[in-house]
N, CA, C and O of each residue as an XYZ file, in Angstrom:
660
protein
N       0.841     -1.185      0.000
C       0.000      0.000      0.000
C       0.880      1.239      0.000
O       1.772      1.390      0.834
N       0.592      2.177     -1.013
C       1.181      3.425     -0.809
C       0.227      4.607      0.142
O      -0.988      4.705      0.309
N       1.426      5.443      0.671
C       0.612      6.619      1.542
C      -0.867      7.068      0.556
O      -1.952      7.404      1.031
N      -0.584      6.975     -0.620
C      -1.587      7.597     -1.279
C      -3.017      7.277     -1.366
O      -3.993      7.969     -1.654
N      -2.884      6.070     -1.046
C      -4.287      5.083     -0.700
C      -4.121      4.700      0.801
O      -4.308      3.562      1.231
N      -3.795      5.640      1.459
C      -3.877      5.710      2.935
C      -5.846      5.738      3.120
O      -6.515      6.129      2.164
N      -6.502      5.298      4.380
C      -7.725      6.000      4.721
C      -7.962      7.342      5.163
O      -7.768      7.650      6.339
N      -8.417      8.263      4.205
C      -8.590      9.509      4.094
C      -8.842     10.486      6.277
O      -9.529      9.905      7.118
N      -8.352     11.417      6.495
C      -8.822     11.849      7.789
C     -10.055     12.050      7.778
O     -10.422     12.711      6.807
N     -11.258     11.580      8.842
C     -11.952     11.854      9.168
C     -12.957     10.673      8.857
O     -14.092     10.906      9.274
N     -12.777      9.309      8.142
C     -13.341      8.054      8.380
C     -13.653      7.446      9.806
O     -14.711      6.856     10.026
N     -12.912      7.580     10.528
C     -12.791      7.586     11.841
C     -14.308      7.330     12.483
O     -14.630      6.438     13.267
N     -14.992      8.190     12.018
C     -16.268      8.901     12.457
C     -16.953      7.656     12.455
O     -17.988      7.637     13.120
N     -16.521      6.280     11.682
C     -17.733      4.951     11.558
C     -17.100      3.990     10.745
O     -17.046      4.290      9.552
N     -16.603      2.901     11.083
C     -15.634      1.908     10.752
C     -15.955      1.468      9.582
O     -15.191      0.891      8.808
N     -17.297      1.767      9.370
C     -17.835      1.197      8.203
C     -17.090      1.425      6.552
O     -17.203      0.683      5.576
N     -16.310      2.738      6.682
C     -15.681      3.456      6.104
C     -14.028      2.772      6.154
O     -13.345      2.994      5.154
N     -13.634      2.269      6.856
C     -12.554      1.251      7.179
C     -12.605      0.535      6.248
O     -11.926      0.437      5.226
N     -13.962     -0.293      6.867
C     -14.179     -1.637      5.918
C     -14.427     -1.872      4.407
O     -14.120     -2.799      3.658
N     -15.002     -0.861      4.247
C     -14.990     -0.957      2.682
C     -13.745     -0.671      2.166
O     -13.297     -1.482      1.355
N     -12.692      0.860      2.615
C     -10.886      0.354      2.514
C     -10.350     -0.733      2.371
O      -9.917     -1.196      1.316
N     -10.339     -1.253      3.492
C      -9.897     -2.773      4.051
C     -10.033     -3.887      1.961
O      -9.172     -4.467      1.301
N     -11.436     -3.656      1.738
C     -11.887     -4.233      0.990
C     -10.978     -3.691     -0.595
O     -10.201     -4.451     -1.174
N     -11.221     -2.556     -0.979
C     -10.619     -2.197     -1.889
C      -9.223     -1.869     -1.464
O      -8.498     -1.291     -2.274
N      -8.884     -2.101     -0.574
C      -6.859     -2.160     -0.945
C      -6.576     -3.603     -1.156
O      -5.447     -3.867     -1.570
N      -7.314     -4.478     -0.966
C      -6.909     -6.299     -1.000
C      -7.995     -6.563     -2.848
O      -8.330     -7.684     -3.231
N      -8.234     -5.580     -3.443
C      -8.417     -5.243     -5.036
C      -7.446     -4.613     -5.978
O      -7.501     -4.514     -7.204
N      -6.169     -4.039     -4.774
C      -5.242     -3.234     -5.659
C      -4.143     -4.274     -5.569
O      -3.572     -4.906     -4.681
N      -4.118     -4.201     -6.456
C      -2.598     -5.760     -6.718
C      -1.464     -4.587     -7.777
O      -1.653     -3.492     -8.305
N      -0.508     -5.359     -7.709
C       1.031     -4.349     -8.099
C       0.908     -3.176     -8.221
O       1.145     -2.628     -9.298
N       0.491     -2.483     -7.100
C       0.646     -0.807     -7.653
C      -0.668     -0.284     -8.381
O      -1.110      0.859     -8.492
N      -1.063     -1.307     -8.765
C      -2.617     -0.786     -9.198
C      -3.732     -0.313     -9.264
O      -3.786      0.050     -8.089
N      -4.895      0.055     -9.768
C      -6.047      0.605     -8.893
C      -7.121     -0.676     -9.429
O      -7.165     -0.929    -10.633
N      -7.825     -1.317     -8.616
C      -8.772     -2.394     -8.883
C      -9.573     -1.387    -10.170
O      -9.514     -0.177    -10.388
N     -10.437     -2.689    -10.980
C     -11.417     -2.169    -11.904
C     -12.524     -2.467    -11.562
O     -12.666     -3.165    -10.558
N     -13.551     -2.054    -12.247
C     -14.850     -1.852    -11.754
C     -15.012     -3.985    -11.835
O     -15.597     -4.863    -11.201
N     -14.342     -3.913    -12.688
C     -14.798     -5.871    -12.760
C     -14.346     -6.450    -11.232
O     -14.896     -7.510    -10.932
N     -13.479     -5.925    -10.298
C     -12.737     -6.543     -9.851
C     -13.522     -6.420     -8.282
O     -13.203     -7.014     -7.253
N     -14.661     -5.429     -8.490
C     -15.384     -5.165     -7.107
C     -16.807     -6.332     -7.249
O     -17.681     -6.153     -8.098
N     -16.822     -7.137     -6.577
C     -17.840     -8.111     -6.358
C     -18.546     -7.707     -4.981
O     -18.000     -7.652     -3.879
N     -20.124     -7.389     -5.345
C     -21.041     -7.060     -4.360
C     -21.227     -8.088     -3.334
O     -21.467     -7.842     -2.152
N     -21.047     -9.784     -4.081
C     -21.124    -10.661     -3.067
C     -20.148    -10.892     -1.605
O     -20.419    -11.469     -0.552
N     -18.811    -10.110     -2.100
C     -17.582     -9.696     -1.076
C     -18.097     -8.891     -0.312
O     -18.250     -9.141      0.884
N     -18.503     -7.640     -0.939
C     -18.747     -6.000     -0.036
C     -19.184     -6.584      1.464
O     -19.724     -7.690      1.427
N     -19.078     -6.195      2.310
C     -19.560     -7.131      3.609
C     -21.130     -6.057      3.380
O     -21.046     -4.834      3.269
N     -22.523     -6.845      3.344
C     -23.454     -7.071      3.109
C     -24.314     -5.729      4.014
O     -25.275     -5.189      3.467
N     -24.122     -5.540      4.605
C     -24.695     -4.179      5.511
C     -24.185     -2.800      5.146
O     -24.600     -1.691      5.480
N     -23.245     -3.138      4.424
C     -22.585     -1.962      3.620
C     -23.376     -1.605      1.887
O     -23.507     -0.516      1.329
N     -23.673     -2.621      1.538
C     -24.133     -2.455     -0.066
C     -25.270     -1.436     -0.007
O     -25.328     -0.717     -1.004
N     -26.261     -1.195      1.014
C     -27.545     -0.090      0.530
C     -26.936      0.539      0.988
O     -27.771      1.206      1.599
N     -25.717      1.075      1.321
C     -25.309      3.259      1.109
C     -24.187      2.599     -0.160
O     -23.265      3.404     -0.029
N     -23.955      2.104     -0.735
C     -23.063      1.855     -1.597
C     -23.166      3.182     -3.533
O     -23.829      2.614     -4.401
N     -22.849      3.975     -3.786
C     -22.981      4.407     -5.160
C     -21.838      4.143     -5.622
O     -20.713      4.151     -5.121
N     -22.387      3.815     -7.029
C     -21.175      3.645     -7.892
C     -21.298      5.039     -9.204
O     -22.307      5.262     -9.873
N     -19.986      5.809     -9.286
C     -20.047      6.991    -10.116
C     -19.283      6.723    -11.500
O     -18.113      6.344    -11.448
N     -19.757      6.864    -12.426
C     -19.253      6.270    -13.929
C     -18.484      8.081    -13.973
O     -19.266      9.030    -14.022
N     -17.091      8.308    -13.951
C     -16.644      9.482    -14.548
C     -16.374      9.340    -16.774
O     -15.799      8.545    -17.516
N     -17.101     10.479    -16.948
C     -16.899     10.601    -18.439
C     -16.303     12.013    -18.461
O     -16.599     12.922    -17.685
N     -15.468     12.058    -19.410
C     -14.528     13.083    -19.815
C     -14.693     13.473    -20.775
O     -14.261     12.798    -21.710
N     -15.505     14.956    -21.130
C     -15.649     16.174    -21.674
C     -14.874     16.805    -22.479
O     -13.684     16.889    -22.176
N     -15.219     17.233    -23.351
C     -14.287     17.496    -24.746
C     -13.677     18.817    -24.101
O     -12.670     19.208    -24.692
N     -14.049     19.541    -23.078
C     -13.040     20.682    -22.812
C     -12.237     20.136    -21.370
O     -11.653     20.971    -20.679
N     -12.250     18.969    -21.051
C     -10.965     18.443    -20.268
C     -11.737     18.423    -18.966
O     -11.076     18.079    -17.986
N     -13.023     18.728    -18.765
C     -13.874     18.649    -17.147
C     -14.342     16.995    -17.372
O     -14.325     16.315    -18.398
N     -14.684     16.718    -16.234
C     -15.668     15.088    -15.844
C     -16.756     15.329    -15.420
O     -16.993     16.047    -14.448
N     -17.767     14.604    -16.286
C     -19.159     14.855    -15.127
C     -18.945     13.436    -14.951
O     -18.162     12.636    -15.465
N     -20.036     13.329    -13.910
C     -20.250     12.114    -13.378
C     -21.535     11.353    -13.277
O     -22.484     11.565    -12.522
N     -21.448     10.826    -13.792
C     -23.674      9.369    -14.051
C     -22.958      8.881    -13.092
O     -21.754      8.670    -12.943
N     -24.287      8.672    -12.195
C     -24.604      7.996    -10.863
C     -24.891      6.721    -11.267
O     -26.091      6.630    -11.011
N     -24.410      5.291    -11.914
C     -24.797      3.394    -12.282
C     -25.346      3.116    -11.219
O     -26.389      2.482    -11.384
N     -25.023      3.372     -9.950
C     -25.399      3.094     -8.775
C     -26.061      3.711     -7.709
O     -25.448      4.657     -7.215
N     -27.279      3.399     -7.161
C     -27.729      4.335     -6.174
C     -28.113      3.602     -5.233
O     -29.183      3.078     -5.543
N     -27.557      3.124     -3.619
C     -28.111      1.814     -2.913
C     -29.372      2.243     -2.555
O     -29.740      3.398     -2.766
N     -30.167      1.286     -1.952
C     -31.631      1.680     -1.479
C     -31.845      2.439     -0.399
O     -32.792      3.204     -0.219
N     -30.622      2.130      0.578
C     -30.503      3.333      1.951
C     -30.348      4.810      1.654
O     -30.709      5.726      2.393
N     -29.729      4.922      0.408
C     -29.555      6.254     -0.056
C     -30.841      6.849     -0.685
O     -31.313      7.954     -0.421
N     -31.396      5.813     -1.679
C     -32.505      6.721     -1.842
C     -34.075      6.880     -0.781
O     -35.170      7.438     -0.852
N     -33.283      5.962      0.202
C     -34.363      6.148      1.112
C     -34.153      7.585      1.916
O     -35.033      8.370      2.269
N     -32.811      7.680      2.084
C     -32.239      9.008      2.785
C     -32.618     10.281      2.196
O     -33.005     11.201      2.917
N     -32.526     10.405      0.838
C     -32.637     11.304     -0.229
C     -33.795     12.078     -0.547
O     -34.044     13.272     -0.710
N     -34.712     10.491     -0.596
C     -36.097     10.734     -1.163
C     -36.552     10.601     -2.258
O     -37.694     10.717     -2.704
N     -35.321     10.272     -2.821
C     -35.276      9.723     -4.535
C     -34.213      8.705     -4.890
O     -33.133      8.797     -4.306
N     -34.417      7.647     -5.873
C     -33.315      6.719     -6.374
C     -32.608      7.230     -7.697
O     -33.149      7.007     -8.780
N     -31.455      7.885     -7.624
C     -30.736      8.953     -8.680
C     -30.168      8.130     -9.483
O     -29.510      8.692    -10.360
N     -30.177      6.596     -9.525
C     -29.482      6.047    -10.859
C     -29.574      6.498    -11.805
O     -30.365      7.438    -11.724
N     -29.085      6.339    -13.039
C     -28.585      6.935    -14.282
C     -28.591      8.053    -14.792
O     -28.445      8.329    -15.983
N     -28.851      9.114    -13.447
C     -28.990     10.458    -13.448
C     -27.071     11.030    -13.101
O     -26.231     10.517    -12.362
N     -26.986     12.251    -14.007
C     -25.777     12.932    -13.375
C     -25.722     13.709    -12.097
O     -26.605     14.472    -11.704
N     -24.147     13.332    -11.249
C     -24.241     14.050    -10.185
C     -24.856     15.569    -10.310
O     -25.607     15.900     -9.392
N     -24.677     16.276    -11.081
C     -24.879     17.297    -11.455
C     -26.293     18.297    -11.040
O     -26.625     19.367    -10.530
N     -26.858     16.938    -11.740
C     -28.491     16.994    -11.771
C     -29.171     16.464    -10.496
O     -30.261     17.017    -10.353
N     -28.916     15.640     -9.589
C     -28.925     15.265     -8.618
C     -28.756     15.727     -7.337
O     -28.882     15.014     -6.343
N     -28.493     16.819     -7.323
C     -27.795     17.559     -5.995
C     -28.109     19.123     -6.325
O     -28.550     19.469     -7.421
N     -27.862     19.951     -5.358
C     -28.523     21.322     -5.369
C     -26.927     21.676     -5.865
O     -25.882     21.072     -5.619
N     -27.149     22.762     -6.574
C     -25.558     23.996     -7.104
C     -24.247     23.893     -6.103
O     -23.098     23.453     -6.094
N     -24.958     24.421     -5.474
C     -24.260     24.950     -3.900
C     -23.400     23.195     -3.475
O     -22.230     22.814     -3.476
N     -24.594     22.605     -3.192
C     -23.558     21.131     -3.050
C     -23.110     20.341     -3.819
O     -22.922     19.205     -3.386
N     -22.733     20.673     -5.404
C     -22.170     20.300     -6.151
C     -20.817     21.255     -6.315
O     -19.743     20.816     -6.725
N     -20.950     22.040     -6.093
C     -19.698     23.192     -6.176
C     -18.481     22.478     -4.768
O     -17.257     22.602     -4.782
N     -19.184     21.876     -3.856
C     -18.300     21.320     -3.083
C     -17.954     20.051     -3.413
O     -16.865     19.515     -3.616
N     -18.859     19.741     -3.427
C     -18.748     18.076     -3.904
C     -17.344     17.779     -5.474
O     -16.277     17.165     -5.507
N     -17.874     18.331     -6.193
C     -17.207     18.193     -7.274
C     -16.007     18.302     -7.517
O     -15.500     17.706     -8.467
N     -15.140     19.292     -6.495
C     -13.506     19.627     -6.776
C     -13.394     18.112     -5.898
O     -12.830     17.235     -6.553
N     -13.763     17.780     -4.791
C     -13.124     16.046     -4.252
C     -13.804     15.195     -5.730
O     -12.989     14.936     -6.616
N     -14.238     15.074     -5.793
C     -14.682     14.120     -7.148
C     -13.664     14.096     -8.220
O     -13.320     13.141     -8.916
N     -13.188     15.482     -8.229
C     -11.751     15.843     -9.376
C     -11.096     15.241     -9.180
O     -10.743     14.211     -9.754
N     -10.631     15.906     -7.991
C      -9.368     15.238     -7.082
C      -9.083     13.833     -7.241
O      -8.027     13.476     -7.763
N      -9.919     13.034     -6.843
C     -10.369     11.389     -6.811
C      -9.706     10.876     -7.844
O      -8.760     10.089     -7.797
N     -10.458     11.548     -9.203
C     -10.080     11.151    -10.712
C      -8.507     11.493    -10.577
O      -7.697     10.628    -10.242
N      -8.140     12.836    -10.867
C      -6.911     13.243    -11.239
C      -5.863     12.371    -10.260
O      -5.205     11.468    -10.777
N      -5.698     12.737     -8.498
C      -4.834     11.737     -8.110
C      -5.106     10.220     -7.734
O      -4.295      9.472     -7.189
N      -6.121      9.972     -8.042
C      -6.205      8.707     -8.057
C      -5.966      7.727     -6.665
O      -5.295      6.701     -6.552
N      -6.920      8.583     -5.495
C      -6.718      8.523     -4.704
C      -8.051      8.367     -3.342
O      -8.644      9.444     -3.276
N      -8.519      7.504     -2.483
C      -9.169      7.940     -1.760
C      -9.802      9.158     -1.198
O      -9.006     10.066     -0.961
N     -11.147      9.407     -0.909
C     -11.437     10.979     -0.632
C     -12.082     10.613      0.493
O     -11.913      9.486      0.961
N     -12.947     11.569      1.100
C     -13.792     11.707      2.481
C     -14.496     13.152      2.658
O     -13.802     14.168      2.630
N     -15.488     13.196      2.789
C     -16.201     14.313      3.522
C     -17.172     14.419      4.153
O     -18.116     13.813      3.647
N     -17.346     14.818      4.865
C     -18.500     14.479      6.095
C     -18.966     15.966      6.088
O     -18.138     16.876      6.127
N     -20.625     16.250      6.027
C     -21.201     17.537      5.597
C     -22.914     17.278      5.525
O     -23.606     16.303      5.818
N     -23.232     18.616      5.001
C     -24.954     18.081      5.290
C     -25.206     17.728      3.549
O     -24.362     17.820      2.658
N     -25.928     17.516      3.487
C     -26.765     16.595      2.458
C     -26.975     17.358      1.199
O     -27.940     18.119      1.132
N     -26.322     17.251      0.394
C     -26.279     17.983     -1.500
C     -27.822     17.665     -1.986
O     -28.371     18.052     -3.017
N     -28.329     16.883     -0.980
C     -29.821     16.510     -2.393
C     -30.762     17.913     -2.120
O     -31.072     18.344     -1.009
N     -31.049     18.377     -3.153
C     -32.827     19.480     -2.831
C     -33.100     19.144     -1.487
O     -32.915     17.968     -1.173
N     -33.540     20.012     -0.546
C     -34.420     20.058      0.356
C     -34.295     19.195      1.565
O     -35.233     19.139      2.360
N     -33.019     18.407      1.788
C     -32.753     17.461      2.549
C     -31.090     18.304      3.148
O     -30.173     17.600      3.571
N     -31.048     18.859      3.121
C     -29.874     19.798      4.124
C     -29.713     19.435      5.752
O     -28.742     19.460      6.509
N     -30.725     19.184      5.881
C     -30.621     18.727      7.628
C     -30.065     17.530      8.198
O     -29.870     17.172      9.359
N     -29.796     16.840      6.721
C     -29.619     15.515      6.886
C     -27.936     15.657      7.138
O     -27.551     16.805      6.916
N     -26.718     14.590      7.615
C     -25.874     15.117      7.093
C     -25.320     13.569      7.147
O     -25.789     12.683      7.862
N     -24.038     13.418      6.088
C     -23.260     12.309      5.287
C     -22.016     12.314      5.696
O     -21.348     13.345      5.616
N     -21.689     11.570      6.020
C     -19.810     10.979      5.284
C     -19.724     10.408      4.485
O     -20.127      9.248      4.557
N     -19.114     10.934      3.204
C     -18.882     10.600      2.086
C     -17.647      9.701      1.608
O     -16.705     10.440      1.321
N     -17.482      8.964      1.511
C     -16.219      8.121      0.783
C     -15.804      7.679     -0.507
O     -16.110      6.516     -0.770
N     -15.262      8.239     -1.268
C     -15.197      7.390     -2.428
C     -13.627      7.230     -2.879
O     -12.719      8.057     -2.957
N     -13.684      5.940     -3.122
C     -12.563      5.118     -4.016
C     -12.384      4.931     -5.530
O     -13.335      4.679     -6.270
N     -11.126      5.067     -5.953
C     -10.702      5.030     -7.521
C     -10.977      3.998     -7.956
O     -10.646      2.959     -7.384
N     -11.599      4.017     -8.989
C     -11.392      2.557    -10.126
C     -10.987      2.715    -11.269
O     -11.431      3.692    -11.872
N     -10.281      2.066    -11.772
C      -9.753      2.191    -13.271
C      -9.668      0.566    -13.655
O      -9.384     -0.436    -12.998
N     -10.196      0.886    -15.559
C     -10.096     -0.464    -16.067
C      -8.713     -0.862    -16.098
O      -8.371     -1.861    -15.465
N      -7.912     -0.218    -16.737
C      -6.475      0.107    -16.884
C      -5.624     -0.021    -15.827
O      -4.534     -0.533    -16.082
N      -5.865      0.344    -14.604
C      -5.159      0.558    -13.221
C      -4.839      1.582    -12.953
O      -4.759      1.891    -11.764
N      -4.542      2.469    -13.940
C      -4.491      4.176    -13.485
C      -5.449      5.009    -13.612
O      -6.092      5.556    -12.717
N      -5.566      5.128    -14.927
C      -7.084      6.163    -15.439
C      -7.908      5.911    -14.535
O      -8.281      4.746    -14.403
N      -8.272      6.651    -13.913
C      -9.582      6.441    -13.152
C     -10.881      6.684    -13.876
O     -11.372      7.782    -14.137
N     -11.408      5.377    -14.186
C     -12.936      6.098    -14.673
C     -14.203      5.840    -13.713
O     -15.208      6.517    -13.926
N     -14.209      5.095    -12.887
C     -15.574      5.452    -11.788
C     -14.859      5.204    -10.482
O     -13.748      4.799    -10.140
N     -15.905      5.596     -9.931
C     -15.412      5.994     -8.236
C     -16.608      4.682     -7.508
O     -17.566      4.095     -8.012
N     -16.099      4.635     -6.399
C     -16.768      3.317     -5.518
C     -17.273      4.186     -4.304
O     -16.388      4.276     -3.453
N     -18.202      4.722     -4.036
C     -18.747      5.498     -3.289
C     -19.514      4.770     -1.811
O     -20.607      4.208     -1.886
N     -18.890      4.870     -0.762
C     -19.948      4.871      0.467
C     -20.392      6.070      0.921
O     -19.724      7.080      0.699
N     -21.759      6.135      1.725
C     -22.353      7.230      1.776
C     -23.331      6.437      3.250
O     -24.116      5.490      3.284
N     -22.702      7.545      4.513
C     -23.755      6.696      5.381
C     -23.975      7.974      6.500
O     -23.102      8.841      6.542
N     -25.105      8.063      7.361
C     -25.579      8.933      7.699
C     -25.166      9.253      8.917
O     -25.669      8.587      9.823
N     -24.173     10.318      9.300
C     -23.240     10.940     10.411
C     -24.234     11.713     11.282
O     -25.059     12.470     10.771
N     -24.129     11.479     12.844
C     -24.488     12.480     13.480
C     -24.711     13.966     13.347
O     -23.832     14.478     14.039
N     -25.316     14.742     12.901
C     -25.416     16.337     12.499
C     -24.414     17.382     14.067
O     -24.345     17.190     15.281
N     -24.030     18.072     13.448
C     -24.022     19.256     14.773
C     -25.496     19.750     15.708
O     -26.542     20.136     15.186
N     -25.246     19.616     17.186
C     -26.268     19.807     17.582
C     -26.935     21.197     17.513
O     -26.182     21.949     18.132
N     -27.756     21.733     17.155
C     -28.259     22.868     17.277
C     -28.534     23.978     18.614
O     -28.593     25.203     18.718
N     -28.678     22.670     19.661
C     -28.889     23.430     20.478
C     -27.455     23.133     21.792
O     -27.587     22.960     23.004
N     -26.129     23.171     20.937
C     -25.091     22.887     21.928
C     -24.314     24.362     21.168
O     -24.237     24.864     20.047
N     -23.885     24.614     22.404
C     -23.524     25.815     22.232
C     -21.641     25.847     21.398
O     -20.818     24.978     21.690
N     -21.346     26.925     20.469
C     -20.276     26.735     19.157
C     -18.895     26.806     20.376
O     -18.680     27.545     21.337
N     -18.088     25.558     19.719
C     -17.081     25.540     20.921
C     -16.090     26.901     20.252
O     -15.102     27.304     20.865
């Protein structure tokens, strides 16, 4: 394992986020990045698969990525309020939480590297909700990254009524 596929700071927050690591670094063989063939749902340890998304990155004739959602688990669209498969992140999420979302999504692609963010909820009208976000590189190739392996599971919020340390 290189530092670079270290577990991102702030997984911490719910092991669950471990485990799916755990899972995709024993997919990266010589230096490699596993491919989307190489992730078997029957492995994923089974309580993990409904926050599971899988993000197909496609690359744009002026050098940006959007991203189609292949995957949307059922915990998520239960969280959401909607099941966003074959919809783009884009379209899926309010401005505001795509403007954040999207430079880690870059990132992901370009270094080819584990991400993390823990925050309130990008979908329309569900802000109160809030996520830790995880997603992992995949490439057919082993480098190119073309989709991301996404966990998504629902973090304690800041309390409202505890006073700002």
């Amino acid at each position: 394992m290189t530092d670079r596929w270290a577990l991102p700071a702030g997984t911490e927050v719910d092991p669950a986020f471990a485990r799916l690591h755990a899972y995709w670094l024993g997919k990266c063989k010589n230096g490699l990045l596993p491919a989307r063939t190489d992730i078997d749902p029957l492995e994923i340890p089974r309580d993990l698969l409904p926050g599971i998304a899988l993000l197909e990155v496609e690359r744009q004739a002026d050098g940006t990525q959007r991203y189609r959602i292949r995957l949307f688990g059922s915990a998520l669209a239960a969280m959401t309020g909607a099941d966003e498969t074959g919809r783009y992140y884009d379209e899926a999420v309010s401005p505001a939480g795509y403007a954040v979302l999207r430079p880690l999504l870059d990132r992901t692609v370009s270094e080819a590297q584990p991400m993390f963010l823990a925050a309130p909820s990008a979908a329309p009208g569900r802000g109160f909700l809030h996520f830790g976000r995880f997603g992992l590189p995949l490439a057919a190739d082993g480098r190119t990254v073309d989709m991301i392996l996404a966990l998504v599971r629902p973090l304690p919020g800041p309390d409202p009524a505890s006073p700002p340390i």
